[in-house]
Backbone atoms as SQL, in Angstrom:
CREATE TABLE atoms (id INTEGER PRIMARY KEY, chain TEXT, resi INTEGER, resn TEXT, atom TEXT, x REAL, y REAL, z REAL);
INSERT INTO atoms VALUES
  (1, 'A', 1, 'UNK', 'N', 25.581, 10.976, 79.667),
  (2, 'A', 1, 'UNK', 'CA', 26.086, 9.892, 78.836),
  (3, 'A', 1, 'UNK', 'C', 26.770, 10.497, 77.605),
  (4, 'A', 2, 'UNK', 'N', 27.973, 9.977, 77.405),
  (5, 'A', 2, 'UNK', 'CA', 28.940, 10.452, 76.427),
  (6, 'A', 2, 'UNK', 'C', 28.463, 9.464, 74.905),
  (7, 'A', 3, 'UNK', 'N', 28.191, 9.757, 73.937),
  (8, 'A', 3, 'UNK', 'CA', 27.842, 8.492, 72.586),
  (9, 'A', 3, 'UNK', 'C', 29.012, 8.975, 72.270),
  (10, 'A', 4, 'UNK', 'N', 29.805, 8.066, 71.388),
  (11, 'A', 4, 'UNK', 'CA', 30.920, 7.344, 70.636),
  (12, 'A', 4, 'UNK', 'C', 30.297, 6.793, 69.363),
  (13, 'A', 5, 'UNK', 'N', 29.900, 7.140, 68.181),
  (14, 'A', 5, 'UNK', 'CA', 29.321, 6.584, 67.266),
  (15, 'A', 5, 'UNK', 'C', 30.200, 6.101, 66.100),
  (16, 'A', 6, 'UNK', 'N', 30.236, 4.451, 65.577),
  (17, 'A', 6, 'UNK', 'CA', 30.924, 4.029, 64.453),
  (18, 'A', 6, 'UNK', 'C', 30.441, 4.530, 63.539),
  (19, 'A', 7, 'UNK', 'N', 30.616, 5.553, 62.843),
  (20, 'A', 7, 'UNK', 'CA', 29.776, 6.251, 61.867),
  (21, 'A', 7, 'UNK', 'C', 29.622, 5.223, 60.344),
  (22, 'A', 8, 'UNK', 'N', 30.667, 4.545, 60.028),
  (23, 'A', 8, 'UNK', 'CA', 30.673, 4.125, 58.603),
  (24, 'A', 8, 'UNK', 'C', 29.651, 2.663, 59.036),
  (25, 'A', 9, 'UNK', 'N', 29.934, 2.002, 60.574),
  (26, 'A', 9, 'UNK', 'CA', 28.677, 0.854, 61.092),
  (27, 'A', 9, 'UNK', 'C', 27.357, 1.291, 61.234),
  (28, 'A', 10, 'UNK', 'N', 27.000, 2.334, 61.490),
  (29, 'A', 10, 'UNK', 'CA', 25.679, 2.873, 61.938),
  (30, 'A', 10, 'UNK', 'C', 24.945, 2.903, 60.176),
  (31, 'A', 11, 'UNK', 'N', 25.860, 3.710, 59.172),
  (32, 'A', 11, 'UNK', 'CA', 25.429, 4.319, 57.793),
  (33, 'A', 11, 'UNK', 'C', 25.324, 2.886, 57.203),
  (34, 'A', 12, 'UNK', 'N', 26.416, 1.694, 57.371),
  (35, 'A', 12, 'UNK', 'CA', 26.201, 0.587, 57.072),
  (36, 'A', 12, 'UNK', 'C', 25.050, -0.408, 57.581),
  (37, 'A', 13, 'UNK', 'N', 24.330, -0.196, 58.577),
  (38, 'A', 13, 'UNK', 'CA', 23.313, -0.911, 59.204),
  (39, 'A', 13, 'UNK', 'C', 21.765, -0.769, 58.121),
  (40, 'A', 14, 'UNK', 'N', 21.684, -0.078, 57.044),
  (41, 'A', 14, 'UNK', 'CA', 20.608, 0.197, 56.489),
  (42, 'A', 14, 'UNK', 'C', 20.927, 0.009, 55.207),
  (43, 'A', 15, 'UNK', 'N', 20.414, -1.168, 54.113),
  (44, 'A', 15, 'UNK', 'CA', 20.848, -1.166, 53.064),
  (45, 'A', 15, 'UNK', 'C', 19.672, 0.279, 51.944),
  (46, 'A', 16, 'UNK', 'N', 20.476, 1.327, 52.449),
  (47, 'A', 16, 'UNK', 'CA', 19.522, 1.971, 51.726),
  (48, 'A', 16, 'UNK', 'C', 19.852, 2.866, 50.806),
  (49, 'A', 17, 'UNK', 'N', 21.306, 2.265, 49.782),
  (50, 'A', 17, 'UNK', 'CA', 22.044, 2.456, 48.287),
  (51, 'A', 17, 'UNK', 'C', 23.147, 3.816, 49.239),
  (52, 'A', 18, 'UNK', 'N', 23.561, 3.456, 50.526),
  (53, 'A', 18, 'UNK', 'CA', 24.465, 4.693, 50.792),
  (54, 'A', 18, 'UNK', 'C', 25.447, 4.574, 50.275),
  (55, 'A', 19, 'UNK', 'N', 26.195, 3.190, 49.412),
  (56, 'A', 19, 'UNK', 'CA', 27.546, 3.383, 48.772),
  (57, 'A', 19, 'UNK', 'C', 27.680, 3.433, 47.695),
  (58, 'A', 20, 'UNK', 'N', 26.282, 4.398, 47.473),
  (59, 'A', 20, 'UNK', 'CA', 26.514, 5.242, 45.566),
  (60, 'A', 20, 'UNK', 'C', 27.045, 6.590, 46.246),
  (61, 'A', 21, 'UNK', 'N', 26.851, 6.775, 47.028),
  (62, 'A', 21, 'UNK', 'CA', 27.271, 8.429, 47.324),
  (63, 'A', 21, 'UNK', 'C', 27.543, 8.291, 48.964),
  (64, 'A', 22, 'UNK', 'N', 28.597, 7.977, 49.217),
  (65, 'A', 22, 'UNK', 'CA', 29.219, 7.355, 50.228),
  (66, 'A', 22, 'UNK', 'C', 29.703, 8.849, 51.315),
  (67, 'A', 23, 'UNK', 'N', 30.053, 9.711, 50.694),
  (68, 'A', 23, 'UNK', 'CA', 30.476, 11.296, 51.187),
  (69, 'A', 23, 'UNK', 'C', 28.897, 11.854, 51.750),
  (70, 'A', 24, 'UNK', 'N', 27.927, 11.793, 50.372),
  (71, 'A', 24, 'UNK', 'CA', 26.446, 12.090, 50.867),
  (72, 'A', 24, 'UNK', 'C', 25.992, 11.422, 52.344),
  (73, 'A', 25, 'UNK', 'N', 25.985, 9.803, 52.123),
  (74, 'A', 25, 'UNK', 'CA', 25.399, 9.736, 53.695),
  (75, 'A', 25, 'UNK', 'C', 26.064, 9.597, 54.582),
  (76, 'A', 26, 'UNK', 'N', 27.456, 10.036, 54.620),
  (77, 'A', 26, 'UNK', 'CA', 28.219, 10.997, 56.058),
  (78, 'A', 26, 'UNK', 'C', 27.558, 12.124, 56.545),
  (79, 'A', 27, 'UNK', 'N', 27.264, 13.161, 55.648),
  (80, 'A', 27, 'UNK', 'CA', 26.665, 14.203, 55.675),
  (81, 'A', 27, 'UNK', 'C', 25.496, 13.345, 55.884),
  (82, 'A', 28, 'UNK', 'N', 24.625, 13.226, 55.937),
  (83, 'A', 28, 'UNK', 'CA', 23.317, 12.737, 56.164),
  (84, 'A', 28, 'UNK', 'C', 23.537, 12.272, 57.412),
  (85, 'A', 29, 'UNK', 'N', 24.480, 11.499, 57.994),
  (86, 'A', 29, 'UNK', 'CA', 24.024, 10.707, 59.344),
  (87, 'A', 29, 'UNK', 'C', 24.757, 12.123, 60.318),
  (88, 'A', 30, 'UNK', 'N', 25.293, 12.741, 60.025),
  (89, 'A', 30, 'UNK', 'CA', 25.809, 14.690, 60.958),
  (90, 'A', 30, 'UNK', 'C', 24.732, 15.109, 61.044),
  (91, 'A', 31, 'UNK', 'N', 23.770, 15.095, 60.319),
  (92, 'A', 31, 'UNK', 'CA', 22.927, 16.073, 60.018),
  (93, 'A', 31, 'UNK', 'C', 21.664, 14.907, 60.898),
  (94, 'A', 32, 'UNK', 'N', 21.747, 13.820, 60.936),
  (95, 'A', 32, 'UNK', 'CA', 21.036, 13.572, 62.404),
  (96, 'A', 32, 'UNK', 'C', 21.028, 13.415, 63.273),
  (97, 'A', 33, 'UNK', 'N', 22.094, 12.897, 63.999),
  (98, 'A', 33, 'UNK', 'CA', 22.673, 12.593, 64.762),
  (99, 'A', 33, 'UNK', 'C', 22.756, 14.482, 65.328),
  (100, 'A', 34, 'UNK', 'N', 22.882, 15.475, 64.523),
  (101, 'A', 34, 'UNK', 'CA', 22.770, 17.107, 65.206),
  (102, 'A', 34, 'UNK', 'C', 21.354, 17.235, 65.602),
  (103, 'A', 35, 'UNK', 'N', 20.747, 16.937, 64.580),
  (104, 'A', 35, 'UNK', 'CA', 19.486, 17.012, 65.412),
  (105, 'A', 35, 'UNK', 'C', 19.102, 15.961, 66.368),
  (106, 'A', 36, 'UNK', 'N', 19.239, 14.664, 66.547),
  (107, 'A', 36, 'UNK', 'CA', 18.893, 14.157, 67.399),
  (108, 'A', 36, 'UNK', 'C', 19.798, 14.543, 69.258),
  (109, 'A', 37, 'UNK', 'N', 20.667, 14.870, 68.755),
  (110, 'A', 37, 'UNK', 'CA', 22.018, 15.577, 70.228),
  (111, 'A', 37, 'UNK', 'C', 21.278, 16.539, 70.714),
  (112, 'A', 38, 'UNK', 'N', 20.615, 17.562, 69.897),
  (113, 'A', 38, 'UNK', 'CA', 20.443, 18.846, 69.960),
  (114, 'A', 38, 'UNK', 'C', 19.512, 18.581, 70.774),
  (115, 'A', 39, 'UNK', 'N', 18.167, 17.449, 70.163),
  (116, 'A', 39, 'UNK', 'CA', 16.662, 17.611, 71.258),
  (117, 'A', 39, 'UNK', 'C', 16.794, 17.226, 72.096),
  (118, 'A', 40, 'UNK', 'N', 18.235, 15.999, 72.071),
  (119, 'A', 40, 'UNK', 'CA', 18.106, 14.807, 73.685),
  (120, 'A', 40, 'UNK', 'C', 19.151, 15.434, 74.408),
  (121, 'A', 41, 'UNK', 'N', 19.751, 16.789, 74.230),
  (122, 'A', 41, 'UNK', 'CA', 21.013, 16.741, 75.282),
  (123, 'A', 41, 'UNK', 'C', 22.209, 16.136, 75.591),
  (124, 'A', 42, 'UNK', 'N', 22.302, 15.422, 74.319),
  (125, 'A', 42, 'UNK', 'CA', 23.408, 14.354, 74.153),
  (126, 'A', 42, 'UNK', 'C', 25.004, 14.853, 74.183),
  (127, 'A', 43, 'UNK', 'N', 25.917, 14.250, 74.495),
  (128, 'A', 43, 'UNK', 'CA', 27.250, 14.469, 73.748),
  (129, 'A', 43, 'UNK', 'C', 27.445, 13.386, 73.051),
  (130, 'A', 44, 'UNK', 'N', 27.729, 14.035, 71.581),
  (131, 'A', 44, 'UNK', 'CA', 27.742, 12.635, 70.707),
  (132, 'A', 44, 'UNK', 'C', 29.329, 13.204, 69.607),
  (133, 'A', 45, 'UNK', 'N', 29.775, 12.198, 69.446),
  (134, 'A', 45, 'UNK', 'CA', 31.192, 12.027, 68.852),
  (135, 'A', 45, 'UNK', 'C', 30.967, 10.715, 67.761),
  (136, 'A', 46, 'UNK', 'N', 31.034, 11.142, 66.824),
  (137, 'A', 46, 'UNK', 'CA', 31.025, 10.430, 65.037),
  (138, 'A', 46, 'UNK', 'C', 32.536, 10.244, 64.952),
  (139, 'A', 47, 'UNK', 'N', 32.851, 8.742, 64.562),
  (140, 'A', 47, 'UNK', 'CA', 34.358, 8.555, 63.979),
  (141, 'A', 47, 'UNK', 'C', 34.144, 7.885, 63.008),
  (142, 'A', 48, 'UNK', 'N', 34.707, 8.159, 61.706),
  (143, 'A', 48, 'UNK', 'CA', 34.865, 7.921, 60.387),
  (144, 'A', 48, 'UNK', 'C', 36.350, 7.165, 60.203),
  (145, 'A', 49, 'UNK', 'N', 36.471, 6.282, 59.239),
  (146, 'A', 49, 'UNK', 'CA', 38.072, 6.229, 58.937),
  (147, 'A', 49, 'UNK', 'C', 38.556, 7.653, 58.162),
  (148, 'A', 50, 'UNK', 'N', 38.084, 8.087, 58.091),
  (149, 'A', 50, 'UNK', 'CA', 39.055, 8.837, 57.223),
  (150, 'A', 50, 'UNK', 'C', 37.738, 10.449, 57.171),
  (151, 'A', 51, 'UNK', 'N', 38.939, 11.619, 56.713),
  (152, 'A', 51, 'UNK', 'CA', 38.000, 12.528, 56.769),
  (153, 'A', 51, 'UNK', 'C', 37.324, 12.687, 55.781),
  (154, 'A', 52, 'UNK', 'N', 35.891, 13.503, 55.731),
  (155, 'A', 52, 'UNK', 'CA', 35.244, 13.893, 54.507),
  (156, 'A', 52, 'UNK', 'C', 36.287, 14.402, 53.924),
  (157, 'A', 53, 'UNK', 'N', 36.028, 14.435, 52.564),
  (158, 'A', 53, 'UNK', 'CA', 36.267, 15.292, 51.411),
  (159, 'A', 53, 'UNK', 'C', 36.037, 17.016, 51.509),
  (160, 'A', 54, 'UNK', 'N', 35.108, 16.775, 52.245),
  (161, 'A', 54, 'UNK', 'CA', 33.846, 18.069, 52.136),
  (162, 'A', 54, 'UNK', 'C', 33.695, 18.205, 53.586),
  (163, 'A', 55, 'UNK', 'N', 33.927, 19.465, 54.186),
  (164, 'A', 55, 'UNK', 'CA', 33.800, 20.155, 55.588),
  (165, 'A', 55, 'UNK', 'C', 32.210, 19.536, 56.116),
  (166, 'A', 56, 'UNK', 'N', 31.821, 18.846, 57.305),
  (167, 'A', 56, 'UNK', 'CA', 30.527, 18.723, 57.445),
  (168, 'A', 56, 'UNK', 'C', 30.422, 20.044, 59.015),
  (169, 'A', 57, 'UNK', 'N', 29.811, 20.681, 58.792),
  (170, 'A', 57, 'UNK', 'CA', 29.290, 21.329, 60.402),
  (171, 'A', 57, 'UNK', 'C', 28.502, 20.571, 61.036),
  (172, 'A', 58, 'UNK', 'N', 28.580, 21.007, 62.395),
  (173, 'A', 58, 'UNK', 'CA', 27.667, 20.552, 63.455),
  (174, 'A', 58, 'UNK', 'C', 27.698, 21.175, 64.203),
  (175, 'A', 59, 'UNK', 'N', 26.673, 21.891, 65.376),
  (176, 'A', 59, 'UNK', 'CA', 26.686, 22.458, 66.147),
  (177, 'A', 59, 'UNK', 'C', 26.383, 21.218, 67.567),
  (178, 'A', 60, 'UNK', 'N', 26.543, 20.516, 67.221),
  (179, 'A', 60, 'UNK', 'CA', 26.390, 19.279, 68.791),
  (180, 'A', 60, 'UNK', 'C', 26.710, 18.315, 68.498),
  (181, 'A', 61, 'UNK', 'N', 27.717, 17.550, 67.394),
  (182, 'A', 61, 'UNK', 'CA', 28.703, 16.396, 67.193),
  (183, 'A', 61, 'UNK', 'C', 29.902, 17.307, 66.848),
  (184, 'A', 62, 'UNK', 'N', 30.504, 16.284, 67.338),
  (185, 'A', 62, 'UNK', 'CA', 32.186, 16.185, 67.109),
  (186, 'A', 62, 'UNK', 'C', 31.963, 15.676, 66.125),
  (187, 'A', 63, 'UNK', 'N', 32.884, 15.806, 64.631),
  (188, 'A', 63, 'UNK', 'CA', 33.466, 14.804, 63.975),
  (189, 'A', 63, 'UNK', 'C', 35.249, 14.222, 64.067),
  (190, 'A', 64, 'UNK', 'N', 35.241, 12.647, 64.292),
  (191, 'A', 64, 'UNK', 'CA', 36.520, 12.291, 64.220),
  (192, 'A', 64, 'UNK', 'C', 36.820, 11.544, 63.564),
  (193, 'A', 65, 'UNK', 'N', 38.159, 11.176, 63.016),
  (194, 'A', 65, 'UNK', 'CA', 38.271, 10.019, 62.185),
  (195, 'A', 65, 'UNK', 'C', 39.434, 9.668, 62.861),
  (196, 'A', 66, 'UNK', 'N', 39.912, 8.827, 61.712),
  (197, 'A', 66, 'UNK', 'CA', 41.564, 8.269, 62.395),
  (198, 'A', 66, 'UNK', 'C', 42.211, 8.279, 61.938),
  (199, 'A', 67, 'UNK', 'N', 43.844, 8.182, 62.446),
  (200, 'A', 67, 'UNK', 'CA', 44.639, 9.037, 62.034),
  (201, 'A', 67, 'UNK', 'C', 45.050, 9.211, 60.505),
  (202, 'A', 68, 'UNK', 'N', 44.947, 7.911, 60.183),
  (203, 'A', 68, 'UNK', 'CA', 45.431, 7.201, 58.854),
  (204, 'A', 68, 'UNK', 'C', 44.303, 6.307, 58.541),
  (205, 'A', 69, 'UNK', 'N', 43.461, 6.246, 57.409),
  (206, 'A', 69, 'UNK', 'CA', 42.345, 5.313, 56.730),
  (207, 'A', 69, 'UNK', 'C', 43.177, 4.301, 56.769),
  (208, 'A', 70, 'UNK', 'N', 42.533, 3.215, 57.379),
  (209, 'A', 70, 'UNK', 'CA', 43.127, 1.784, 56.942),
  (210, 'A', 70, 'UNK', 'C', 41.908, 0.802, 57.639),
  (211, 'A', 71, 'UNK', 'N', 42.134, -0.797, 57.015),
  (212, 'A', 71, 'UNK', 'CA', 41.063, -1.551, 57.792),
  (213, 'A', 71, 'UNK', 'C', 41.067, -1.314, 59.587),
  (214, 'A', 72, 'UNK', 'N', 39.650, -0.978, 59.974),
  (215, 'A', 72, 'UNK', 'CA', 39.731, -0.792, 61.010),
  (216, 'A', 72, 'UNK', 'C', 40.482, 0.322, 61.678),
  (217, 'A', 73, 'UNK', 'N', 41.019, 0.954, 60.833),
  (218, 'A', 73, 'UNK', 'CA', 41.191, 2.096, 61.635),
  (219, 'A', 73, 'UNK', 'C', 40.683, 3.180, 62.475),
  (220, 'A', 74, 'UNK', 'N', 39.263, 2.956, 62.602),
  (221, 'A', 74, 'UNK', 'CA', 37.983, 4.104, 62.848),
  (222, 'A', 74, 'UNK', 'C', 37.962, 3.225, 64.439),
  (223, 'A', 75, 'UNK', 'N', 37.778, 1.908, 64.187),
  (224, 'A', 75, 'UNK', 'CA', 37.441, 1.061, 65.571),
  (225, 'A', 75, 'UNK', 'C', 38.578, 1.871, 66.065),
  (226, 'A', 76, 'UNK', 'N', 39.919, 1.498, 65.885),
  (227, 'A', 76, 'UNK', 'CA', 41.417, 1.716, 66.613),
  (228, 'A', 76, 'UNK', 'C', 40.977, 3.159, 67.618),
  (229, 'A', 77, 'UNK', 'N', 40.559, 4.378, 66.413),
  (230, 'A', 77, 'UNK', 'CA', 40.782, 5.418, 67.316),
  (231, 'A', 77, 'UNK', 'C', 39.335, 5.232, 68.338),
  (232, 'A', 78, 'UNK', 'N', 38.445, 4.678, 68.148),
  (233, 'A', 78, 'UNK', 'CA', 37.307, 4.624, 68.528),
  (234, 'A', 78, 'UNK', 'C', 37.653, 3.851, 70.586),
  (235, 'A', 79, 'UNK', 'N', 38.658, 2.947, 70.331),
  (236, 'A', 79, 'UNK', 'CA', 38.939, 2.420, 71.543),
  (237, 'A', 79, 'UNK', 'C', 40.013, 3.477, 71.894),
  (238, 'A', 80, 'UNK', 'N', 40.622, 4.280, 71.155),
  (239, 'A', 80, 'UNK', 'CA', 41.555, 5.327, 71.846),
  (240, 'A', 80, 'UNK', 'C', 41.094, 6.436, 72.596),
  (241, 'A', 81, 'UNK', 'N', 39.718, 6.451, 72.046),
  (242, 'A', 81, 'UNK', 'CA', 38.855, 7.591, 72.475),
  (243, 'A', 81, 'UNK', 'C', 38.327, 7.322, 73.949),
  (244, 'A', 82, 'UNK', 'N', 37.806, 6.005, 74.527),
  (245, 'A', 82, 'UNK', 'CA', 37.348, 5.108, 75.357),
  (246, 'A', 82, 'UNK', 'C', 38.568, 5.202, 76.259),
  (247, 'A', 83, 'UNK', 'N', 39.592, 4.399, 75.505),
  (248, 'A', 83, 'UNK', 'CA', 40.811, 4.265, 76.314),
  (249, 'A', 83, 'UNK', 'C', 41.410, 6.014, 77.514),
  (250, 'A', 84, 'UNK', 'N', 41.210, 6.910, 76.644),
  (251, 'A', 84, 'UNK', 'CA', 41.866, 8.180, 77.095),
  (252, 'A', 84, 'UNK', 'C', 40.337, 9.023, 78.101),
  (253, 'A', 85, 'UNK', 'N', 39.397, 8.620, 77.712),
  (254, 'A', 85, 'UNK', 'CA', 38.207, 9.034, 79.184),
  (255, 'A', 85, 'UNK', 'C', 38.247, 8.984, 80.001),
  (256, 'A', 86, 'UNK', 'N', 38.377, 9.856, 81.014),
  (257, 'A', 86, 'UNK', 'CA', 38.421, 9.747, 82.726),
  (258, 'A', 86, 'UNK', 'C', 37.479, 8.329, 83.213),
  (259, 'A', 87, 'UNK', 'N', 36.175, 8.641, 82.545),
  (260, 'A', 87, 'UNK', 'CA', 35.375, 7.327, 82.958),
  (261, 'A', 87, 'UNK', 'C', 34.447, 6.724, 81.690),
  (262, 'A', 88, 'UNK', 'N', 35.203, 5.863, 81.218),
  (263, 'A', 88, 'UNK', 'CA', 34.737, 5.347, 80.289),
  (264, 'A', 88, 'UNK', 'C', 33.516, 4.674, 80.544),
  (265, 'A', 89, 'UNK', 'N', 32.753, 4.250, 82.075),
  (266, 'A', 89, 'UNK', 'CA', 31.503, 3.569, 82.184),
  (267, 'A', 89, 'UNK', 'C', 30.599, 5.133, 81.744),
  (268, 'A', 90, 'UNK', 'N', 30.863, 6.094, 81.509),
  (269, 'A', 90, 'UNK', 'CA', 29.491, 6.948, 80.774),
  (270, 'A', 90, 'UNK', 'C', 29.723, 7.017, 79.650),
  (271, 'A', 91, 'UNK', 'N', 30.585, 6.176, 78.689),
  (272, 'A', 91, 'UNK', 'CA', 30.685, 5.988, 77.372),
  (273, 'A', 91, 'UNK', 'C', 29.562, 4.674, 77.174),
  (274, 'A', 92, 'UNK', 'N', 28.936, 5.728, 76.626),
  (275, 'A', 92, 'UNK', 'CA', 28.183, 4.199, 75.109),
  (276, 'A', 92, 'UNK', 'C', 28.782, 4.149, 73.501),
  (277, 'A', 93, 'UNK', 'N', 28.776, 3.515, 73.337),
  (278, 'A', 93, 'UNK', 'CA', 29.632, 2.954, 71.692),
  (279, 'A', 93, 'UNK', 'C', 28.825, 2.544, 70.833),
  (280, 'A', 94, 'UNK', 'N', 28.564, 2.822, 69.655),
  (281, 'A', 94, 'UNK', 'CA', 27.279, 2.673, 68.981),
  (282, 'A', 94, 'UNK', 'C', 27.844, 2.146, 68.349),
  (283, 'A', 95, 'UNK', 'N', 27.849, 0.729, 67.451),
  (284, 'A', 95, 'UNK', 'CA', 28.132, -0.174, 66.695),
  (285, 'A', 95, 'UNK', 'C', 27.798, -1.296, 66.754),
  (286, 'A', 96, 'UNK', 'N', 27.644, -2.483, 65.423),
  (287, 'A', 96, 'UNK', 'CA', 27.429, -3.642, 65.783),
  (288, 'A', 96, 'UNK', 'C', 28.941, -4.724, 65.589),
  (289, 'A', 97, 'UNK', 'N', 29.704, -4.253, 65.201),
  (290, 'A', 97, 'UNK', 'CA', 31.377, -4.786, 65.167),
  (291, 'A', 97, 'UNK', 'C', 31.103, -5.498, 66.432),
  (292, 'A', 98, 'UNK', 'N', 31.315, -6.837, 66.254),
  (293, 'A', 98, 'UNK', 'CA', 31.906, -7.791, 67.521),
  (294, 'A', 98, 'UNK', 'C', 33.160, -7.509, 67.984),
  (295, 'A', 99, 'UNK', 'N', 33.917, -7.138, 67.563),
  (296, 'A', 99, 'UNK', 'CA', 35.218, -7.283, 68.151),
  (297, 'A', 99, 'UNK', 'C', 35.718, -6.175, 68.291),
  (298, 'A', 100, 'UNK', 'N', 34.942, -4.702, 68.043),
  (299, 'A', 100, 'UNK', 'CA', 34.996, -3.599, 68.474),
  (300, 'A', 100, 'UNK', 'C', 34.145, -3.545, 69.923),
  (301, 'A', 101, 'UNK', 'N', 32.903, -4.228, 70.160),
  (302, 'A', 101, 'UNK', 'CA', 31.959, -4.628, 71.225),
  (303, 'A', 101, 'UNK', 'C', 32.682, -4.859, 72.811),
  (304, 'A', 102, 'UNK', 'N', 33.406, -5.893, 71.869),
  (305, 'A', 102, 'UNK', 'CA', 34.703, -6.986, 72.954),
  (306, 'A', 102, 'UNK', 'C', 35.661, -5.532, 73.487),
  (307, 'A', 103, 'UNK', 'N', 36.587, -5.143, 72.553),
  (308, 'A', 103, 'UNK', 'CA', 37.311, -3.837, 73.216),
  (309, 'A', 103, 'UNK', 'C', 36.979, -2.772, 73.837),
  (310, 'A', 104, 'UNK', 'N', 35.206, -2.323, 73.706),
  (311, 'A', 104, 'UNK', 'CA', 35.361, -1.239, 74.157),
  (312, 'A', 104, 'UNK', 'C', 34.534, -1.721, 75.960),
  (313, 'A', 105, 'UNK', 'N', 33.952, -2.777, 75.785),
  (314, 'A', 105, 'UNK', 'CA', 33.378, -3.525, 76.698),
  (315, 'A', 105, 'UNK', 'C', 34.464, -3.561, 78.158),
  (316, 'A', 106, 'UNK', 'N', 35.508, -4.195, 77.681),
  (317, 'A', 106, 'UNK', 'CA', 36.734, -4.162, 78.337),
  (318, 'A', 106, 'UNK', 'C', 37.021, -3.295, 79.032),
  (319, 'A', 107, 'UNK', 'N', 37.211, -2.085, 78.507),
  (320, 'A', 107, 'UNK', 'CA', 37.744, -1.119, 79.249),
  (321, 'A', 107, 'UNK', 'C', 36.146, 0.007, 80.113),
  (322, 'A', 108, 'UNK', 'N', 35.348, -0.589, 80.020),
  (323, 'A', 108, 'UNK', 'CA', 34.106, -0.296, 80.963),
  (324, 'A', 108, 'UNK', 'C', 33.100, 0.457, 79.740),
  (325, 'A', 109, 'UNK', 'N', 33.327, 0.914, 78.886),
  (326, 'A', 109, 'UNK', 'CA', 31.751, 1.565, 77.692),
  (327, 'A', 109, 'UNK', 'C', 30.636, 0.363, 77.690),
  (328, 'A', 110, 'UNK', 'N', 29.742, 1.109, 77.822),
  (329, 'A', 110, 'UNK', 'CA', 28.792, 0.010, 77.216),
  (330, 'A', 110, 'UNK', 'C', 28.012, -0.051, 75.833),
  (331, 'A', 111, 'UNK', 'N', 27.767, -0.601, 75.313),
  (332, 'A', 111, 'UNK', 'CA', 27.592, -0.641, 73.459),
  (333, 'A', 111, 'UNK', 'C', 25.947, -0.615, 72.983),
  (334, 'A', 112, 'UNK', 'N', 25.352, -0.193, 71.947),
  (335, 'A', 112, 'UNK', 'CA', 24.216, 0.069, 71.725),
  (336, 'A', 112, 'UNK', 'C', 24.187, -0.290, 70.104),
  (337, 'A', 113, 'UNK', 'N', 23.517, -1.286, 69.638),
  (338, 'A', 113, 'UNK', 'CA', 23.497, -1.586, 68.619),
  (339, 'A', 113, 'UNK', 'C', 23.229, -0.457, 67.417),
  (340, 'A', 114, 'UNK', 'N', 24.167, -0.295, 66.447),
  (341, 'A', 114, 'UNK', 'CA', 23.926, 0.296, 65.266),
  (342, 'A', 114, 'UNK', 'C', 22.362, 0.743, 64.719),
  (343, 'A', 115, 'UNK', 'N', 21.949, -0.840, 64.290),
  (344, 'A', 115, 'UNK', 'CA', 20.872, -1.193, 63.800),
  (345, 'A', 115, 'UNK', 'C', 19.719, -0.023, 64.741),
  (346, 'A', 116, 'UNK', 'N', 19.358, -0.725, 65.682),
  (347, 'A', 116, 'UNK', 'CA', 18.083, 0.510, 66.713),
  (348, 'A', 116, 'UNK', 'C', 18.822, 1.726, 66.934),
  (349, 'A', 117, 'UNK', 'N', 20.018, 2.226, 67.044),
  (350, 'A', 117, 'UNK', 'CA', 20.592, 3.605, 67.216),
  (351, 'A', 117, 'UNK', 'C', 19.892, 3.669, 66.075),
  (352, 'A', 118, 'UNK', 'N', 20.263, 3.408, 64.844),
  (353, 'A', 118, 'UNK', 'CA', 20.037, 4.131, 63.502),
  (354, 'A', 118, 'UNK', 'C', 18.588, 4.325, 63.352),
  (355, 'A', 119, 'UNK', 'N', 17.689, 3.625, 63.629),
  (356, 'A', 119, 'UNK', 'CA', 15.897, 3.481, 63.772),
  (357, 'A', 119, 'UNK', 'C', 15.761, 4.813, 64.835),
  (358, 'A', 120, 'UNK', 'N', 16.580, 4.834, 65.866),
  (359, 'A', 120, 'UNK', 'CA', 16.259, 6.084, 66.949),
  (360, 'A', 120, 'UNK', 'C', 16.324, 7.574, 66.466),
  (361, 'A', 121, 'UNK', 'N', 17.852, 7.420, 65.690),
  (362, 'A', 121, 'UNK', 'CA', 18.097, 8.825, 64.879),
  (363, 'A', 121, 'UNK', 'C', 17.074, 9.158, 63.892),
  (364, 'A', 122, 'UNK', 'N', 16.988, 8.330, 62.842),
  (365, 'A', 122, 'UNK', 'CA', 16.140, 8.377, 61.723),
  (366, 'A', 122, 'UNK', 'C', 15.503, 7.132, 61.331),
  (367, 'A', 123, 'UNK', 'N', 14.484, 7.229, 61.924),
  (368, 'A', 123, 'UNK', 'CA', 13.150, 6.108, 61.717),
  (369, 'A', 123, 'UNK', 'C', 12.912, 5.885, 60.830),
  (370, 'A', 124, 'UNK', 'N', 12.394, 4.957, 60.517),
  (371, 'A', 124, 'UNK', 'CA', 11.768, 4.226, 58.621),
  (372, 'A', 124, 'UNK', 'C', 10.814, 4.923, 58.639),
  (373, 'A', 125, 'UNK', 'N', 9.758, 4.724, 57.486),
  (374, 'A', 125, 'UNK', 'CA', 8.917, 5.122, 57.033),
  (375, 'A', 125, 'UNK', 'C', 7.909, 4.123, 57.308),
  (376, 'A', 126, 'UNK', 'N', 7.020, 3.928, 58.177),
  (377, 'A', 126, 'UNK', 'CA', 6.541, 2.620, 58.535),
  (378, 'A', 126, 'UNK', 'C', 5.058, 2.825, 57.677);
């Protein structure tokens, strides 16, 4: 299974002050999403609108953004990514965007809510 992750929907699914330091929890969701790839064997691909500021590494995500920051531009390349897969039914799409859901649905991915992706990567503190 190929993951496709809305990175700025996933970081947005948790009101937990990420848009005081908006660059910080980019880096923060690489840095789990590596470890979570790393233990499960995953191929996982992060799309951002726009690039960090600041180089993030990973040794088991891709980072992508799109081409040009604009509304929705992250979805755009996000269905380009889907769109250009030999077989997009081993794409899952991690987001809760309805109308990113609808497009990538279409062309055969199947979608995994933000919200429990984000609980899977990095669990609360229960």
């Amino acid at each position: 299974m190929r993951w496709i992750v809305d990175g700025m929907n996933v970081i947005g699914s948790r009101p937990d002050g990420w848009w005081k330091d908006r660059e910080g929890a980019m880096v923060a969701l690489v840095e789990r999403l590596d470890r979570w790839a790393s233990s499960q064997g995953e191929t996982v691909t992060v799309v951002f609108e726009r690039p960090p500021s600041r180089v993030i590494a990973s040794s088991a995500v891709e980072i992508a953004h799109a081409p040009r920051a604009a509304a929705n531009s992250a979805d755009d390349e996000i269905v380009r990514l889907v769109a250009a897969d030999a077989a997009p039914r081993d794409i899952r799409v991690v987001t809760s965007d309805r109308a990113l859901t609808e497009r990538v649905r279409s062309l055969g991915a199947s979608v995994h809510r933000s919200e429990s992706f984000r609980d899977l990567v990095d669990p609360r503190d229960r």
